[in-house]
Backbone bond lengths (Angstrom), bond angles and torsions (degrees), N, CA, C in turn:
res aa  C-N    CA-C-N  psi(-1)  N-CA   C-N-CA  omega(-1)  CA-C   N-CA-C  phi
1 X - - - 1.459 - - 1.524 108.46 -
2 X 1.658 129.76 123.67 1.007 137.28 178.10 1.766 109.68 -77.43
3 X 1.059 99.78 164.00 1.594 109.44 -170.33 1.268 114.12 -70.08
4 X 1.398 120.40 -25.94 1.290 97.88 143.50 1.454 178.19 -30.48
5 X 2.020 77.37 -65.46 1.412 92.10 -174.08 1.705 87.37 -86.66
6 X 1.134 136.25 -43.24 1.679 130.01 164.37 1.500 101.76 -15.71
7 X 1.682 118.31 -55.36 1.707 99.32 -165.44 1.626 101.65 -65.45
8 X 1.305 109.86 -38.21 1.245 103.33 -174.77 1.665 124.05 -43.84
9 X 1.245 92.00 -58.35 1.679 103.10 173.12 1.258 121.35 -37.68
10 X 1.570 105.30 -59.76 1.102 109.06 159.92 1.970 133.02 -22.75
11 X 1.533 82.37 -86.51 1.655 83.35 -176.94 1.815 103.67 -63.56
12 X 1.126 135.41 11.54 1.281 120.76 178.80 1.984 90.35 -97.53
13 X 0.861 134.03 -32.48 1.789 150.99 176.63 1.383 80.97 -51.41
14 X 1.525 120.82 -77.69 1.726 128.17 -133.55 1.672 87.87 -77.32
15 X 1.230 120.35 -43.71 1.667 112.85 177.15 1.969 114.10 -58.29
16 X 1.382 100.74 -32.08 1.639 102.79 -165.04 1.606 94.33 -74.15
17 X 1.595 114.40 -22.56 1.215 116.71 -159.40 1.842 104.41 -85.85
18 X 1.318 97.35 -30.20 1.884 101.67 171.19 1.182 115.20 -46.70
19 X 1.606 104.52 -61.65 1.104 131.14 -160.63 1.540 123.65 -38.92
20 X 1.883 87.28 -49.28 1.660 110.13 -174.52 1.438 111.78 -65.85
21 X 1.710 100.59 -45.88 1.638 101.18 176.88 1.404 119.73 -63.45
22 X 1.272 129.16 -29.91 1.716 138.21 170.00 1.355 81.84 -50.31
23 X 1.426 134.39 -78.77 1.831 124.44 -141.66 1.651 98.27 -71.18
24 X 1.247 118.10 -19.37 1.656 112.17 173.26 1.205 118.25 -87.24
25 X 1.280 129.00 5.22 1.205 143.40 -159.75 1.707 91.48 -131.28
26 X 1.211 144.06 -43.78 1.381 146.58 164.15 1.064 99.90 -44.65
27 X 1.787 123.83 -69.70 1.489 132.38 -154.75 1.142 101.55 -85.78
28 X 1.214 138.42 -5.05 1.869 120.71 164.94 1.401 103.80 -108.49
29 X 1.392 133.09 7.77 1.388 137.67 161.45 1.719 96.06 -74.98
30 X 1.297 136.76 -54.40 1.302 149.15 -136.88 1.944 80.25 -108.64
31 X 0.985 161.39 36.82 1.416 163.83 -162.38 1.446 94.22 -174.15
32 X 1.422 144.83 -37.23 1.313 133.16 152.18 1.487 146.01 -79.26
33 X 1.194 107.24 -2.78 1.384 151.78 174.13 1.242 108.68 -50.50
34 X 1.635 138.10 91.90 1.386 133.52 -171.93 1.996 101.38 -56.87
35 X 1.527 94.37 147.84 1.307 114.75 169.98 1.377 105.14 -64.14
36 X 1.190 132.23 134.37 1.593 130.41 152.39 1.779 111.83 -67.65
37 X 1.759 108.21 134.87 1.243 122.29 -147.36 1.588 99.64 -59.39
38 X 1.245 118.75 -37.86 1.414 103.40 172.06 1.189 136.98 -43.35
39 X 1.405 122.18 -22.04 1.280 133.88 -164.45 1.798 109.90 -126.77
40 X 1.504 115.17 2.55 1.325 128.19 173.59 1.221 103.26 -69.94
41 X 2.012 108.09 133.23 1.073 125.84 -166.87 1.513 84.16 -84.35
42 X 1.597 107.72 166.13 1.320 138.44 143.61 1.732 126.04 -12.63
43 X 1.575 82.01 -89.73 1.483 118.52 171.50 1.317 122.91 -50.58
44 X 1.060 109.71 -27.76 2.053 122.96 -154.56 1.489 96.45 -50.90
45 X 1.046 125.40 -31.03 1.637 118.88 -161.00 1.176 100.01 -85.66
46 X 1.320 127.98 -26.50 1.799 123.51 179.27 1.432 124.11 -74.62
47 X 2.008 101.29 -9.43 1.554 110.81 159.55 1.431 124.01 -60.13
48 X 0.854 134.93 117.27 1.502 128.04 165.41 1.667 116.89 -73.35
49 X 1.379 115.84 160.24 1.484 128.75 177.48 1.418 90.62 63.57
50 X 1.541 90.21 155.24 1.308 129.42 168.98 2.260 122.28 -39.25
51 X 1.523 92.98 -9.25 1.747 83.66 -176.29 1.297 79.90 -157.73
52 X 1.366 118.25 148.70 1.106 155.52 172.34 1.780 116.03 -61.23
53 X 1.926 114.18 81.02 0.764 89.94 -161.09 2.019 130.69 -72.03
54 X 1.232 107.50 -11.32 1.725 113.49 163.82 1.340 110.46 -55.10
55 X 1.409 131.10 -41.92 1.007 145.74 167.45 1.818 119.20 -27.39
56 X 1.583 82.45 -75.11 1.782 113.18 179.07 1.575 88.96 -53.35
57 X 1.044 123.36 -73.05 1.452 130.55 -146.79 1.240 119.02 -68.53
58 X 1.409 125.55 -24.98 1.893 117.58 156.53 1.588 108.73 -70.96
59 X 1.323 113.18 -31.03 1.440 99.84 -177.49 1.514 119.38 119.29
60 X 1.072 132.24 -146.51 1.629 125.66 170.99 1.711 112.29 -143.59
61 X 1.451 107.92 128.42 1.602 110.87 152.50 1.308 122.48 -97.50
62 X 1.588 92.14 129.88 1.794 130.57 178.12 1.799 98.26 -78.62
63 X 1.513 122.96 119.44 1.469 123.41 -179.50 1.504 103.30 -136.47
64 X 1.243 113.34 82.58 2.095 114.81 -176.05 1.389 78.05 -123.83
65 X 1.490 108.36 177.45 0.849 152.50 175.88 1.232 108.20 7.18
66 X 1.650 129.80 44.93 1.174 124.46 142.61 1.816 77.88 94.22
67 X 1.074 119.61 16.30 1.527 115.80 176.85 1.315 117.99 -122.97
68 X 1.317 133.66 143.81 1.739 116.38 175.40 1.748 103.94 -142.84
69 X 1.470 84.76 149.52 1.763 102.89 -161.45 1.446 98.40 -138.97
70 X 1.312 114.44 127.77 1.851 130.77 178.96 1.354 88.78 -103.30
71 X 1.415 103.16 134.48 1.411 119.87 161.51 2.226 95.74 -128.49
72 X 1.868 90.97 143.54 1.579 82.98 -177.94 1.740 102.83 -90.05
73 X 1.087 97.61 173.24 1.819 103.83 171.12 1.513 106.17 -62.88
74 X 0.961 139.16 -51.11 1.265 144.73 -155.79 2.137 101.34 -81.64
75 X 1.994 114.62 -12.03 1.208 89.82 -164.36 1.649 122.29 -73.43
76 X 1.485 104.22 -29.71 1.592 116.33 175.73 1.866 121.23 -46.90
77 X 1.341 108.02 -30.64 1.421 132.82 -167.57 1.819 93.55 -85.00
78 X 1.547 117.06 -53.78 1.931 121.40 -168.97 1.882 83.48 -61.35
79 X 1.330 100.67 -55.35 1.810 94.33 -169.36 1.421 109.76 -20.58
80 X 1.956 92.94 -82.82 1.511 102.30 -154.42 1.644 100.47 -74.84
81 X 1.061 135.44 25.02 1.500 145.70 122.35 0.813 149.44 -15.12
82 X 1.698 102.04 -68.18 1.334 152.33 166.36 1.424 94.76 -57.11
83 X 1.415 112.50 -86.49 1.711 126.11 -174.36 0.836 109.05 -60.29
84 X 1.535 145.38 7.99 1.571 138.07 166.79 2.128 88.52 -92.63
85 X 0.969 93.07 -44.37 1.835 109.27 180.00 1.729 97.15 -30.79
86 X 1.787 96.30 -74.29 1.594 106.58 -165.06 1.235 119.08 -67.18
87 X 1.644 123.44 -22.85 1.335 118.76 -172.54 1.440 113.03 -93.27
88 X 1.572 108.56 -4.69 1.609 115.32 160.55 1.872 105.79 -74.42
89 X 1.501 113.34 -42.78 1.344 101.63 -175.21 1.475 116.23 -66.09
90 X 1.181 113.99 -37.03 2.111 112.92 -175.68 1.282 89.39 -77.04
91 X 1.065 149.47 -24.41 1.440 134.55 166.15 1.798 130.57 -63.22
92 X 1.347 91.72 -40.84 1.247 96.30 169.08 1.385 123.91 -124.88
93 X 1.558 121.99 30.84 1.815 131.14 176.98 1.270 97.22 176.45
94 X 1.695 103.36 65.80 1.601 111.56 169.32 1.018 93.04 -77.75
95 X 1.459 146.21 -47.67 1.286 148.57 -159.45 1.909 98.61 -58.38
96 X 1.173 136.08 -29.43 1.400 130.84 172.12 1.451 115.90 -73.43
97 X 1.510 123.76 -30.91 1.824 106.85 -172.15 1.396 87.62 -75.95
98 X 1.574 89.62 164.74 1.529 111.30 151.47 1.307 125.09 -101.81
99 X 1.248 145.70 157.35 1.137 150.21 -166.41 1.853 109.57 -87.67
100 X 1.963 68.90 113.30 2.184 88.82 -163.69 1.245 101.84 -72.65
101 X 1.475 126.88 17.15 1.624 114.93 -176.40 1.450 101.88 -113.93
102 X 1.322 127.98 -11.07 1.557 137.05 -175.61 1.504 111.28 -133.73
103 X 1.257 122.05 7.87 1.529 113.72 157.19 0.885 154.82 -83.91
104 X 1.878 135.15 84.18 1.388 124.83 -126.12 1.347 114.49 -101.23
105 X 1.606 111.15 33.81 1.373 111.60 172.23 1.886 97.04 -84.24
106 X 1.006 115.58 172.19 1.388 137.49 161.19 1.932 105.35 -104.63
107 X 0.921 90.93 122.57 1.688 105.21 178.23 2.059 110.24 -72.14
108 X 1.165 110.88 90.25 1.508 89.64 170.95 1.678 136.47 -27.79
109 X 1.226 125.61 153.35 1.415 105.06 -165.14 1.756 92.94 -125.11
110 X 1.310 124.41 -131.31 1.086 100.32 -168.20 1.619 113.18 -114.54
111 X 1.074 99.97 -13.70 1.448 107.19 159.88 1.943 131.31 -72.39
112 X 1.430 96.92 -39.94 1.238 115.50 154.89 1.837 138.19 -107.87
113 X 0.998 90.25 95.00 2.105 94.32 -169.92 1.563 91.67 -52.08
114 X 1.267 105.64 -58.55 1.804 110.52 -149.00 1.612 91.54 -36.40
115 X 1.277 110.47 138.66 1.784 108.48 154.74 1.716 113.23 -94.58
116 X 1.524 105.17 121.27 1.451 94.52 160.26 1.584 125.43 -128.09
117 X 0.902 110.84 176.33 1.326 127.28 -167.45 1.912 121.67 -74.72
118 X 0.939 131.02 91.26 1.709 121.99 -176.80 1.588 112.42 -4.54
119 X 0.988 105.93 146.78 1.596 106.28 171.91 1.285 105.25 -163.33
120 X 1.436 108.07 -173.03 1.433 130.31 -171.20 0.932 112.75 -113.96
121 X 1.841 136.46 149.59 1.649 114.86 159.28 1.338 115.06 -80.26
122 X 1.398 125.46 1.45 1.400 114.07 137.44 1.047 147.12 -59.59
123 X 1.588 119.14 -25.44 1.279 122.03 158.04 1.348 94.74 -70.47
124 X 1.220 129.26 -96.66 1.745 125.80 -162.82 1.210 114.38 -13.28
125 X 1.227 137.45 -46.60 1.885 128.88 -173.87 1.355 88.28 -81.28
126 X 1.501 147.29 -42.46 1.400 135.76 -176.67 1.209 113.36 -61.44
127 X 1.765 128.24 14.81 1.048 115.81 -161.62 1.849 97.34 -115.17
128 X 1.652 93.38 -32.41 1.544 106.60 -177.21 1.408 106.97 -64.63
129 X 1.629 95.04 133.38 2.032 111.07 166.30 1.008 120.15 -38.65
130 X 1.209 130.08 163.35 1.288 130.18 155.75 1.453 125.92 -40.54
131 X 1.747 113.28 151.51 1.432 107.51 -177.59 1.548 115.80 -47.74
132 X 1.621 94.69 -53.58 2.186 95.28 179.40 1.175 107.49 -29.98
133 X 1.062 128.94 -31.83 2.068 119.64 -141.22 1.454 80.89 -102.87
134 X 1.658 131.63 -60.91 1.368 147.31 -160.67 1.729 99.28 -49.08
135 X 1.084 90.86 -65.52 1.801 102.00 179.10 1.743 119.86 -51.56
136 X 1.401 119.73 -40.93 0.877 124.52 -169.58 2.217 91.74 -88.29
137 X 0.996 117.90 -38.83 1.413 101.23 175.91 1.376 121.20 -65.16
138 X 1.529 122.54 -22.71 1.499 136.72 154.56 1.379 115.03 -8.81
139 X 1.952 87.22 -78.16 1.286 118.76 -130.17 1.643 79.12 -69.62
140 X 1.531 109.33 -38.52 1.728 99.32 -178.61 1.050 118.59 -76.54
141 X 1.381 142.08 -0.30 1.302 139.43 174.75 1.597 102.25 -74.35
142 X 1.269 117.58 -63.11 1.823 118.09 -177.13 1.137 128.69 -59.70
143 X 2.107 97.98 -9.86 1.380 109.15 169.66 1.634 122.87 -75.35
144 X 1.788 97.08 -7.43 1.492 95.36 -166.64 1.576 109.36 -110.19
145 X 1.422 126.41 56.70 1.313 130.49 -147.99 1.183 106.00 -61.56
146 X 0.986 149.60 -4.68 1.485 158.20 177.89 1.971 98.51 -76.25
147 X 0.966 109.15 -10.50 1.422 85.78 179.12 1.449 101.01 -89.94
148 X 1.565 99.21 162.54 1.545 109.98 -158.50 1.943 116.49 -88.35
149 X 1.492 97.36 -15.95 1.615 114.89 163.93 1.915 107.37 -64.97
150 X 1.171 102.54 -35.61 1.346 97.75 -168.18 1.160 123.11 -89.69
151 X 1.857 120.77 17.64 0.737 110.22 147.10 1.480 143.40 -121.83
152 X 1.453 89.41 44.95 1.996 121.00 -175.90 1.901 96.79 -138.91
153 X 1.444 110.70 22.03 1.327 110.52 155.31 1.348 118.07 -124.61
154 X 1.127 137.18 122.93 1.412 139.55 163.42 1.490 119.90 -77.42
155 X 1.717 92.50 97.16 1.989 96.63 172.50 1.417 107.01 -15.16
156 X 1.498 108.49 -94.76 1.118 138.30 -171.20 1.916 101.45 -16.80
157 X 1.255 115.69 -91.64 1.537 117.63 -173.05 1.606 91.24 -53.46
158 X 1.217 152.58 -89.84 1.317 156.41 -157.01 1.435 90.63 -21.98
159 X 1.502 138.24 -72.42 1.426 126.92 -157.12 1.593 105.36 -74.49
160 X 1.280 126.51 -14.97 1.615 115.22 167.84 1.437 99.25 -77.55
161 X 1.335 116.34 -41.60 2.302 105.65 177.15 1.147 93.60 -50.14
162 X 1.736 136.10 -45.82 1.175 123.00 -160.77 1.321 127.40 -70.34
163 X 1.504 109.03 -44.02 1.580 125.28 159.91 1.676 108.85 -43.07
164 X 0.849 112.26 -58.97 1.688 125.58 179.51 1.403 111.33 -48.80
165 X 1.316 112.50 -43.29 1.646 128.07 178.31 1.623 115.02 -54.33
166 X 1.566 93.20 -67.29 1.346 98.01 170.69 1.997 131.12 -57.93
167 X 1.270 102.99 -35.54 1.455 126.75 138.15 1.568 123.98 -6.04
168 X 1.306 77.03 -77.93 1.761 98.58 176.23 1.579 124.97 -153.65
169 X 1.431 108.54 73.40 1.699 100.18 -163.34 1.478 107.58 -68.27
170 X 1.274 149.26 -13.31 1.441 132.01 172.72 1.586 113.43 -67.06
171 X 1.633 115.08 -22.42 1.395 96.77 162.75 1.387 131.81 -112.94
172 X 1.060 116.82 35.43 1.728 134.45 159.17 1.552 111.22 -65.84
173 X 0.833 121.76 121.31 1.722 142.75 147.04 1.455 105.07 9.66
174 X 0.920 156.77 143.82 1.643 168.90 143.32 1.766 97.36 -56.62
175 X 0.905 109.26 -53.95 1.743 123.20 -172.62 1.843 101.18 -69.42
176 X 1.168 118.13 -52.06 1.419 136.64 -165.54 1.562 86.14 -71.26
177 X 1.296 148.16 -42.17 0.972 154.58 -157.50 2.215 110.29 -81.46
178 X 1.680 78.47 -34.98 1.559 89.17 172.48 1.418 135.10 -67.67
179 X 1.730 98.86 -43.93 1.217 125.53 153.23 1.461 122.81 -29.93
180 X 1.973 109.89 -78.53 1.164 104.48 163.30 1.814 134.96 -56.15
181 X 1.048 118.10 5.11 1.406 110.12 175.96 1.651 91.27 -123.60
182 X 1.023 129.77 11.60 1.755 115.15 148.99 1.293 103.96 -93.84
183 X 1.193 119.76 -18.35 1.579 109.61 175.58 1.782 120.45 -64.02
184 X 1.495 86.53 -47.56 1.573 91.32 -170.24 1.868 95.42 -82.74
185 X 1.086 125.91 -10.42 1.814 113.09 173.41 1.184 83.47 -77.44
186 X 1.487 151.97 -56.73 1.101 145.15 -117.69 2.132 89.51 -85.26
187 X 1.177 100.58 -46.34 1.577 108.78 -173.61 1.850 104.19 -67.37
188 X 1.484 97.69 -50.27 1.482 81.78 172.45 0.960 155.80 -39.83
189 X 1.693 105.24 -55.79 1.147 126.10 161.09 1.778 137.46 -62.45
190 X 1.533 86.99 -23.75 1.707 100.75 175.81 1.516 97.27 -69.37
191 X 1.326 119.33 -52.96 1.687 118.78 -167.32 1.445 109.78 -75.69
192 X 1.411 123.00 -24.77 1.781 121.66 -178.18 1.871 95.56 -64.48
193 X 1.720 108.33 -68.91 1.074 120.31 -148.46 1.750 104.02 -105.70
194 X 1.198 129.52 -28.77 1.422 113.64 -154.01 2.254 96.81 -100.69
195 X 1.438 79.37 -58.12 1.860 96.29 -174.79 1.802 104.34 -45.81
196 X 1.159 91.44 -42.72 1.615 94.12 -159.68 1.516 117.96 74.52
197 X 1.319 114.21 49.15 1.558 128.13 -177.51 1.385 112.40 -140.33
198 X 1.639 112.67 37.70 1.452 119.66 167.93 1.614 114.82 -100.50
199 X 1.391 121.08 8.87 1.201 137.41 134.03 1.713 135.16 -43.20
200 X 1.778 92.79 -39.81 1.323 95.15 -173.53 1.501 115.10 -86.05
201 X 1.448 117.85 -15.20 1.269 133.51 -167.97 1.595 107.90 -58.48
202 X 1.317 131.90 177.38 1.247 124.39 153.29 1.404 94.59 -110.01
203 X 1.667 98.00 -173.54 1.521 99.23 -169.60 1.591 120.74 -83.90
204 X 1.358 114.24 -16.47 1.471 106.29 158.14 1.255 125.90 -59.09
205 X 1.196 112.06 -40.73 1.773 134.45 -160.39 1.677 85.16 -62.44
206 X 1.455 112.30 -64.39 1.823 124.47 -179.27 1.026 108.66 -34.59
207 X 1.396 106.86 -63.92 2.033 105.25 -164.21 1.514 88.30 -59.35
208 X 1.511 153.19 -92.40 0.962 163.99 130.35 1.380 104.27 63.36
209 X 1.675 112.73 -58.24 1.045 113.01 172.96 1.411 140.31 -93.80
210 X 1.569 76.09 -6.61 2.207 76.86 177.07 1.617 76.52 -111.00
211 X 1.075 143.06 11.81 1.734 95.60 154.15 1.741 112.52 -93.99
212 X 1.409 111.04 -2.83 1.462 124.94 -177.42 1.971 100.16 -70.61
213 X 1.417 109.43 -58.44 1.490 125.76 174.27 1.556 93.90 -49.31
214 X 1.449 139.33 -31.24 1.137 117.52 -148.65 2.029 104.09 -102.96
215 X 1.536 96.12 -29.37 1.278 97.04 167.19 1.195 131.43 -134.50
216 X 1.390 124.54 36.34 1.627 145.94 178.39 1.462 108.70 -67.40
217 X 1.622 108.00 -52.77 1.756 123.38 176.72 1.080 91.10 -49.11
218 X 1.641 139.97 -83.98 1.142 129.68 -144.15 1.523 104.36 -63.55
219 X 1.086 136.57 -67.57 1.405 134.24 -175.51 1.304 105.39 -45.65
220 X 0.735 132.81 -32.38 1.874 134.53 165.40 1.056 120.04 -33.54
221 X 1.841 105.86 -66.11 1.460 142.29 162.82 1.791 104.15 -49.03
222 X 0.686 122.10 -49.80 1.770 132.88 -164.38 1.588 94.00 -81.86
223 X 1.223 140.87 -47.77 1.326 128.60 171.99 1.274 134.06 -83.13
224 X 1.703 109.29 -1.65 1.726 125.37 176.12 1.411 69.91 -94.61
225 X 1.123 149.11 -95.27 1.304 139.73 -150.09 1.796 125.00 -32.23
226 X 1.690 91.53 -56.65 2.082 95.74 175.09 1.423 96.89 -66.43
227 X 1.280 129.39 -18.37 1.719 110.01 -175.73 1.621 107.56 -99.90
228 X 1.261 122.14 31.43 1.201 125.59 -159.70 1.564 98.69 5.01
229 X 1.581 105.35 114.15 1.660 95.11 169.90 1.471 125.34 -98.95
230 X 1.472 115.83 13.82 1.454 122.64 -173.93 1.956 86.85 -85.29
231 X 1.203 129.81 -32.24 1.477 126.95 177.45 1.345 116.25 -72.98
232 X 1.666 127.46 14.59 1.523 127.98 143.96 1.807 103.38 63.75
233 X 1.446 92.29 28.81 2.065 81.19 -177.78 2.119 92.66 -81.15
234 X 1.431 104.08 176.28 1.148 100.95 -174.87 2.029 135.50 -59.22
235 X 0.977 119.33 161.97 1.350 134.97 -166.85 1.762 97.40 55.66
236 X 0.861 139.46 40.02 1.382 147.63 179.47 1.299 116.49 -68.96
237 X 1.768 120.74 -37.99 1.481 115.59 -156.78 1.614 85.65 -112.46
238 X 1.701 112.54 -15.64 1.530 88.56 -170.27 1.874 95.74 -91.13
239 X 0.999 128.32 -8.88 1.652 121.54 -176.76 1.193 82.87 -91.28
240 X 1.449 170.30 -48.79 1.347 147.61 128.35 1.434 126.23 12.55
241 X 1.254 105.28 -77.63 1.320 112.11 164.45 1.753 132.95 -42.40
242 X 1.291 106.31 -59.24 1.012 127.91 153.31 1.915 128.43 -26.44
243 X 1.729 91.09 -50.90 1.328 94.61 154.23 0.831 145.90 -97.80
244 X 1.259 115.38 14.63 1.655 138.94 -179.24 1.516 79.66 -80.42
245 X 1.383 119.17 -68.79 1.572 128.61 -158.33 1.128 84.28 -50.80
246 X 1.276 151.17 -72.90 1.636 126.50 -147.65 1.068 118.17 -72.32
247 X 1.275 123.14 -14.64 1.450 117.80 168.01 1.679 148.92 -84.03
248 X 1.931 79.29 -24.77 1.386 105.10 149.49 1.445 136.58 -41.71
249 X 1.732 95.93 -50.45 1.847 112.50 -178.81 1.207 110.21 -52.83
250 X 1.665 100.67 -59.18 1.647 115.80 -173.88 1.742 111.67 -29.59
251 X 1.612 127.39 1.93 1.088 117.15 -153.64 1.493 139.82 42.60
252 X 1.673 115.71 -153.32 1.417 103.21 -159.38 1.767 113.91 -80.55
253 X 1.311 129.64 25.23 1.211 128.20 176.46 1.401 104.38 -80.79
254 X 1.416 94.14 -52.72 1.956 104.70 -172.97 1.307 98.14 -74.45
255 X 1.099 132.88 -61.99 1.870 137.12 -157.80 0.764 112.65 -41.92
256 X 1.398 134.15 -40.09 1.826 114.21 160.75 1.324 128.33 -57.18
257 X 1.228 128.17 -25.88 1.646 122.89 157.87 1.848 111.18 -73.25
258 X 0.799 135.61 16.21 1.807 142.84 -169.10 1.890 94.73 -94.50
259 X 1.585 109.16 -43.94 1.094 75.49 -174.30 2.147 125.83 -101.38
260 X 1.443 80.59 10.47 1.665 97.55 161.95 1.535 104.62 -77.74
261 X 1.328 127.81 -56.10 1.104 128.70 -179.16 2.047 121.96 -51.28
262 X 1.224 95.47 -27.02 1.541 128.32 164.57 1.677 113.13 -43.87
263 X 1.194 91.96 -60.22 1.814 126.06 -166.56 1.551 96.05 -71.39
264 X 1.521 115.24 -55.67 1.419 106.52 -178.81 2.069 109.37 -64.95
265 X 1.145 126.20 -48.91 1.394 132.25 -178.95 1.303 115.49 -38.07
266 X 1.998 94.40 -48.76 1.788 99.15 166.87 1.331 110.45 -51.56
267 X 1.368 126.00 -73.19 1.628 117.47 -170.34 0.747 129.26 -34.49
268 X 1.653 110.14 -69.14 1.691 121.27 174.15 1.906 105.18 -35.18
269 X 1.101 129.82 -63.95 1.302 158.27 171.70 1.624 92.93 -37.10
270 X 1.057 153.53 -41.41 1.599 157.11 -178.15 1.438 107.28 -88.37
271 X 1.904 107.10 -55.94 1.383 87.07 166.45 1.564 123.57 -90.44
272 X 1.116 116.71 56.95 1.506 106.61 169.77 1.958 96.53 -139.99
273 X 1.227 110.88 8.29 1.566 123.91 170.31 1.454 106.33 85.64
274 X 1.538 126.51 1.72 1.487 126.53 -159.31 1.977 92.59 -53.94
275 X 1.484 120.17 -21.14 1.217 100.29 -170.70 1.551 125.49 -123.15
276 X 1.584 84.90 44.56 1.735 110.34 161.88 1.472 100.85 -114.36
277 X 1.372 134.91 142.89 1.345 126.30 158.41 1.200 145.34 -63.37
278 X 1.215 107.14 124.16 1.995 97.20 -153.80 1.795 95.32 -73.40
279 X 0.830 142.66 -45.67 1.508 108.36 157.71 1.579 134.91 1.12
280 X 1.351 119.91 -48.39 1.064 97.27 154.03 1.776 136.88 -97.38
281 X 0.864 125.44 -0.43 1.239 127.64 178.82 1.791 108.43 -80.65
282 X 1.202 137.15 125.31 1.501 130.65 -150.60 1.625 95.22 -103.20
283 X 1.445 122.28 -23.49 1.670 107.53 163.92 1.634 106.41 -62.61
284 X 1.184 140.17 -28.49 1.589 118.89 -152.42 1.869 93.23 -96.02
285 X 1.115 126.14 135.89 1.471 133.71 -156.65 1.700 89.91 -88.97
286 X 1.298 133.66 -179.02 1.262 149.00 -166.35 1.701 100.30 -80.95
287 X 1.261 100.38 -52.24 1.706 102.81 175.84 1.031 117.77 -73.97
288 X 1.568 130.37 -5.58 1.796 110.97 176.65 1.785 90.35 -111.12
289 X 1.168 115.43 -3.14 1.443 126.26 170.18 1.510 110.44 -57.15
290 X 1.724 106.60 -67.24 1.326 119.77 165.11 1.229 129.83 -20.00
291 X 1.314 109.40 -82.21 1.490 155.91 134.64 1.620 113.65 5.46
292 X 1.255 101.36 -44.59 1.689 115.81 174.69 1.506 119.63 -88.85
293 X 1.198 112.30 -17.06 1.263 141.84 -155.93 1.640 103.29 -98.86
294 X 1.292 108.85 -50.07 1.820 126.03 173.21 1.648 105.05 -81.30
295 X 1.289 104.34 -17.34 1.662 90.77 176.63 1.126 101.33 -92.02
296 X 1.362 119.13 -50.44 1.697 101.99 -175.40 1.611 126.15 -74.36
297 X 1.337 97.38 1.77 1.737 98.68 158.17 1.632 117.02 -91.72
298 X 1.586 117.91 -25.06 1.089 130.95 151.67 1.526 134.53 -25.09
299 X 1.280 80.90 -46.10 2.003 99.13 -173.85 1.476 103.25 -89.00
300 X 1.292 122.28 -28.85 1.116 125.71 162.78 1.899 126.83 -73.90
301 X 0.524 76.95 -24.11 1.930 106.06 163.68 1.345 112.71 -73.12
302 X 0.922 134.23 -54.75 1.823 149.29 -155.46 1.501 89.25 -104.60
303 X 1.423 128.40 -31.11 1.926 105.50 167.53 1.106 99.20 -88.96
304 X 1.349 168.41 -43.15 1.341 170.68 -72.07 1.680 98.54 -147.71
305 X 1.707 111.00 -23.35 1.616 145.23 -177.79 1.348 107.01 -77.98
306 X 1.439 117.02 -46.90 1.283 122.36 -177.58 1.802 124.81 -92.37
């Protein structure tokens, strides 16, 4: 990091660091704040000090706009913690960051460790095999009905998206796109490592498939990301799902993040209504009604797995 962008950092630290103390300085102003007598407890006088320590110590509810947000007593204090943490490290091992204004990795967050790299959905479809290989990993995916994606996909519509895909892959779904490449990790990996039928392959079919096992996750990751999937646009919870399933297989390295990843599917999955019945709503047709109906028993299925 040049001396520059270091000052920069800097004063961007010493500003984040104001900031925090103003909202800790708001919220223990509003925690010392006499009760108006109507609403004065009993007891209050047998508290000692200036703030109420039961009070202090659950913390505070946020109630606007029909929205509510817990913050604990202790979070303002872990913050500037934190930022007492970092402004000891650029002080003393500037020579270790890298420069956060030109680094074009993407930092995994906490749902996703893998780090990947920005991309295009032009790169991503340039990444998928040929149709032969694509088609033929299909045909074994629907063969394996026991998997738990397949049953919040409908053959039937899925192979017209698919026809359509091939059609025209720059305008396929970002999400729809996710789907299909958990399908084909999902086949890969069952036939390299689980089936014990990487014998039967030839040797194109092989390479084919362990370079699919080798970069399916990330493109997975790279298209929940370009489709922002916290914004619930369509096929959202099942390319979700989907990646729950691949991470599951991977055994016990990944499976402890499955059921964080769990937690996010629920939300997204709540806010997108999957757990009102589309029965009543008169835009959603009988089949995406269905459809909503098998996924959200789905998700319940796939934790019930773990």
């Amino acid at each position: 990091m040049d001396t520059a962008t270091r000052k920069i950092f800097q004063e961007r630290i010493d500003q984040l660091e104001s900031l925090v103390r103003s909202l800790l300085d708001k919220q223990q102003s509003k925690l010392n704040a006499p009760l108006p007598d109507s609403v004065a407890f009993p007891m209050a006088t047998d508290v000692a000090g200036d703030t109420d320590p039961l009070t202090y110590g659950v913390g505070s509810m946020n109630l606007e706009n029909h929205e509510s947000s817990y913050v604990e007593s202790d979070h303002w204090k872990a913050i500037l913690d934190e930022i007492g943490d970092l402004k000891g490290m650029v002080q003393q091992h500037p020579e270790d960051l890298g420069d956060p204004y030109t680094d074009p990795v993407l930092p995994g967050n906490d749902l996703f460790l893998l780090q990947t790299y920005p991309t295009t959905k032009m790169d991503i479809i340039a990444t998928i095999p040929p149709r032969i290989v694509v088609d033929s990993m299909m045909s074994k995916y629907f063969k394996w009905a026991d998997m738990p994606v397949s049953l919040v996909i409908h053959r039937g519509v899925f192979f017209k998206q698919y026809e359509a895909f091939w059609e025209d892959p720059l305008s396929t779904s970002t999400m729809w796109l996710t789907i299909l490449y958990g399908m084909m990790y999902t086949v890969a990996y069952c036939t390299l490592f689980i089936n014990g039928d990487a014998g039967s392959l030839d040797e194109t079919t092989a390479s084919e498939y362990r370079s699919m096992v080798i970069i399916s996750r990330e493109k997975m990751i790279q298209c929940l990301r370009l489709g922002n999937y916290m914004k619930g646009a369509p096929h959202t919870i099942e390319a979700l799902l989907a990646f729950l399933q691949t991470e599951y297989l991977q055994g016990e390295d990944t499976q402890h993040g499955c059921w964080q990843l769990t937690g996010v599917i629920i939300r997204v999955a709540l806010k997108m209504g999957y757990h009102r019945d589309g029965s009543h709503f008169p835009n959603i047709s009988v089949y995406e009604a269905e459809m909503r109906r098998r996924t959200w028993y789905s998700k319940f299925l796939c934790t019930n797995c773990m």
